[in-house]
C-alpha positions, 0 to 999 in steps of 0.5 A: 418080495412079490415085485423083486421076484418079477424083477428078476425073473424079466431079466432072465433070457427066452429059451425061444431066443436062446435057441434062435440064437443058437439056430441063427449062430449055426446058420452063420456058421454055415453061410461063412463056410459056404461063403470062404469054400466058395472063394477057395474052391474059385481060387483053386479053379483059377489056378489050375486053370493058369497051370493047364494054361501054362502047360500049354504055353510052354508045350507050345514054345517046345514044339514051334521053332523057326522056320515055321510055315506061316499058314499052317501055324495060323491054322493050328492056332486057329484049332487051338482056339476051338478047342474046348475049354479055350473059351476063355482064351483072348488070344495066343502069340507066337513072337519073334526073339526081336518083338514082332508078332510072327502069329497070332489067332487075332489076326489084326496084330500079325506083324505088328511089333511090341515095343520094349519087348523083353526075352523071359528068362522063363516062364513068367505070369503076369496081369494085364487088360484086354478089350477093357477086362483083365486078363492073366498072361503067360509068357514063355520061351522054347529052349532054343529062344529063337521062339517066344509063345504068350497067352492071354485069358480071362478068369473072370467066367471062373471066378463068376461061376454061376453054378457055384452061386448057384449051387450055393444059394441052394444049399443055404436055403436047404440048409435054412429051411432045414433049420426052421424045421428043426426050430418048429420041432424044438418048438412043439415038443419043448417050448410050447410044453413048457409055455403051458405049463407056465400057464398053468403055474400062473393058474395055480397061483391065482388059487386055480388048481386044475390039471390038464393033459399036456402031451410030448415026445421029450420023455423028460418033459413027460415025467416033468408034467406028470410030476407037475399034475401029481402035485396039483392033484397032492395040493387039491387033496391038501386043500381040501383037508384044509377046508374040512379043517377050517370048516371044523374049526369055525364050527367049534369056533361058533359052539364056544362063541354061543358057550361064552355068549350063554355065561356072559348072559348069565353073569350079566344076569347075576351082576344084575340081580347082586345089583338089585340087592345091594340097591334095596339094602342101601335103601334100608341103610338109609332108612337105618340112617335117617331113623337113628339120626332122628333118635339122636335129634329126640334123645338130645332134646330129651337131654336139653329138657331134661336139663331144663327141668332140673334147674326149674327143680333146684330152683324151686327147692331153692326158694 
């Protein structure tokens, strides 16, 4: 019964893994949220920054039509470049209905044309690679479609933000140590009251009955060691009731063992002494015996000679 007990009993799951579950389940929970808040609020800075990009675009066909003053146009771009939050800028075109470039901040491309340039008929996003890195570009036209402004820029420093990272890696590790904080305590105040008293459950069942002083701040585990101790000081008492019962009942024990000792004696004795009087009265029968029978063996020799001498008498009367 003992064995199927310890059978079921290592089957049963460790409230220490139980609870680091739990912490470890929470944790995740955590990470995966920080992790798609992160990829969400990167999503919603990539598009605000395309919208701001193609509000500028479009701004910028609004307001350039032909003729234009080269220069002057060139030193507006210029500017423009240098505003704050155009780092990310790879270049912005002015472009001719026809395809060429009319300006441009990269200055090498000025004059050039694009083949197979097409006029949008709005504004339109698209992908593209520049230097080797993709790029989003913006292309869009003014409402007289004489004029054709494009912008190219990189959302990559947005999408690999690293103050996001940063503050995200933060907030996990906060977060983790907060967790352990929380497990260290579930630890002191729950498991480890009740790992002692396992132990001394383990105790009580080796026969070792002993209290001892364990402390919580749990007011339920506090009731539960102190209704544990009251059980081991009943069982003490009981035990000791128990042995006083024992002791007298070997005392008792003893006394009647010593009273069936003394009566088997005596019987003994009796049983001896009946014994020794019937041995002296068979010796007697025996002695009547042998005396009767040598009586018998007499009194039939009597009759023999008896006999004999009548004949010798009714012979001599005879003659």
């Amino acid at each position: 019964m003992a064995n199927n007990i310890e059978q079921k009993i290592s089957y049963r799951v460790s409230l220490i893994l139980i609870i680091s579950l739990l912490l470890g389940l929470i944790f995740l929970g955590f990470f995966l949220q920080g992790y798609f808040n992160l990829k969400l609020i990167k999503q919603q800075k990539i598009d605000t920054e395309i919208l701001q990009k193609q509000v500028l675009a479009e701004t910028m066909a609004d307001i350039v039509h032909f003729p234009i003053d080269f220069n002057l146009l060139k030193y507006r771009l210029d500017e423009l470049k240098q505003m704050p939050g155009m780092e990310n800028m790879a270049y912005l075109r002015v472009i001719k209905p026809d395809g060429d470039i009319f300006s441009s901040t990269l200055n090498q491309e000025i004059g050039k044309k694009i083949e197979n340039f097409q006029m949008p008929e709005g504004t339109v996003i698209s992908d593209d690679t520049f230097q080797g890195n993709p790029i989003k570009i913006i292309t869009t036209h003014s409402d007289l479609y004489d004029t054709i402004v494009q912008l190219g820029f990189s959302t990559q420093g947005i999408a690999n933000d690293q103050q996001d990272i940063v503050r995200f890696l933060v907030s996990d590790v906060l977060f983790f140590f907060l967790l352990a904080v929380c497990f260290f305590i579930l630890f002191k105040i729950i498991i480890k009251p009740i790992k002692e008293l396992t132990g001394l459950c383990s105790e009580m069942g080796k026969g070792r009955l002993m209290t001892k002083p364990i402390e919580s701040d749990i007011q339920e585990i506090n009731h539960l060691i102190a209704a544990f101790n009251i059980m081991l000081a009943n069982l003490k008492t009981q035990s000791g009731e128990i042995e006083k019962a024992n002791e007298s009942l070997e005392i008792k024990v003893r006394e009647r063992t010593k009273e069936l000792e003394d009566l088997t004696a005596k019987l003994e004795g009796k049983v001896t002494d009946r014994t020794k009087e019937l041995q002296e009265k068979l010796k007697e029968l025996e002695k009547f015996q042998k005396l009767a029978v040598g009586r018998e063996l007499k009194m039939i020799e009597q009759k023999k000679e008896i006999e004999k001498l009548k004949k010798q008498t009714e012979g001599q009367i005879g003659i």
